[in-house]
N, C-alpha and C positions, 0 to 999 in steps of 0.2 A: 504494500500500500504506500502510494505516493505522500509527502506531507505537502498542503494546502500550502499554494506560495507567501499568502500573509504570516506563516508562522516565521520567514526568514527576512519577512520586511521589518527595515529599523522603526520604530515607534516614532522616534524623530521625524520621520519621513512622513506620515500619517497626522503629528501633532497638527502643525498647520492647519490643516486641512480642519479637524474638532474646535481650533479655535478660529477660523473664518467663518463656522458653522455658527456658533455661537454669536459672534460678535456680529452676524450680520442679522442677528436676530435681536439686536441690541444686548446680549449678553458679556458677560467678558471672562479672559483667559485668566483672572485668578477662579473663578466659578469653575473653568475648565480641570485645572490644578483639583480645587478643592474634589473633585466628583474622582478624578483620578486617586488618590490620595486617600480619600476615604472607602475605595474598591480594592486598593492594593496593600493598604498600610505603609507607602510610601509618606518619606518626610518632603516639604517640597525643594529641599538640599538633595537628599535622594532620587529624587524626580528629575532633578535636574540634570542629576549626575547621569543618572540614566539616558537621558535624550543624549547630551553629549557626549556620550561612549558609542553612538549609533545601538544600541539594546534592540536586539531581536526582539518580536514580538513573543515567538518561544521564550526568551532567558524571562525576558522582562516578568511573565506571570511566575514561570518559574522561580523565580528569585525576589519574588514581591516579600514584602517584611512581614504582611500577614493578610491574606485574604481576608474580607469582612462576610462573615459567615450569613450577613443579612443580605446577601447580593442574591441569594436564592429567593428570596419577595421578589425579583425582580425579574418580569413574566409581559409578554405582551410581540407586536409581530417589528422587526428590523430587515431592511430589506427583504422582504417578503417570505421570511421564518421566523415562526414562533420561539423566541428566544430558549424557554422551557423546553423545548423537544428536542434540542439541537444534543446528541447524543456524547460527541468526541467536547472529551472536556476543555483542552484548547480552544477550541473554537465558540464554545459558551462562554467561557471568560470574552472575549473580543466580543463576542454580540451582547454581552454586558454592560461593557464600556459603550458601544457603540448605541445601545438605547438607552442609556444614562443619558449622552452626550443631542441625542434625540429628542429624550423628553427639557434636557434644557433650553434648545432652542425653539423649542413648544412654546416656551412662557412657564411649562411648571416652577410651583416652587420650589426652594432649593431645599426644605426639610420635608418631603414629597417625596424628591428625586432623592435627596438619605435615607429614603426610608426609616421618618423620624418618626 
């Protein structure tokens, strides 16, 4: 079995991209941070460190400081799969992030989107 080309894309290469999403939603890249951050147990020194290392998407989950166990509340459709069904656990982390980063530029709120 092949691995999914995003598992060997840098994060870095991708941030942009979540935070133009954001910010063009009138949102902004510390909102971006905090949503990262609070999915990975990244500090946002560690986050940073990360982007600037080029961090695989592979290392990067693998090597988060602590998954937030409350990320499994986190259920609904990201590019057109239901984030909950999505089997290979790599790639449930990524469609994590990516309907966090979704429901920010909705307009939810940000203790909503933590699942506060």
């Amino acid at each position: 079995m092949t691995k999914h080309r995003i598992y060997a894309t840098s994060v870095a290469s991708v941030y942009p991209h979540y935070v133009a999403k954001a910010e063009k939603k009138g949102r902004t890249r510390a909102e971006v941070d905090r949503i990262i951050c609070w999915l990975t147990g990244h500090t946002p020194a560690s986050l940073e460190q990360a982007l600037a290392n080029g961090t695989s998407f592979e290392d990067f989950f693998a090597r988060a400081p602590a998954m937030n166990p409350a990320r499994t509340l986190i259920t609904g459709v990201v590019c057109g799969v239901r984030v909950e069904d999505v089997e290979e656990p790599l790639m449930r982390e990524i469609r994590y992030l990516d309907k966090l980063i979704d429901e920010l530029a909705r307009g939810k709120a940000m203790e909503k989107i933590l699942r506060g």
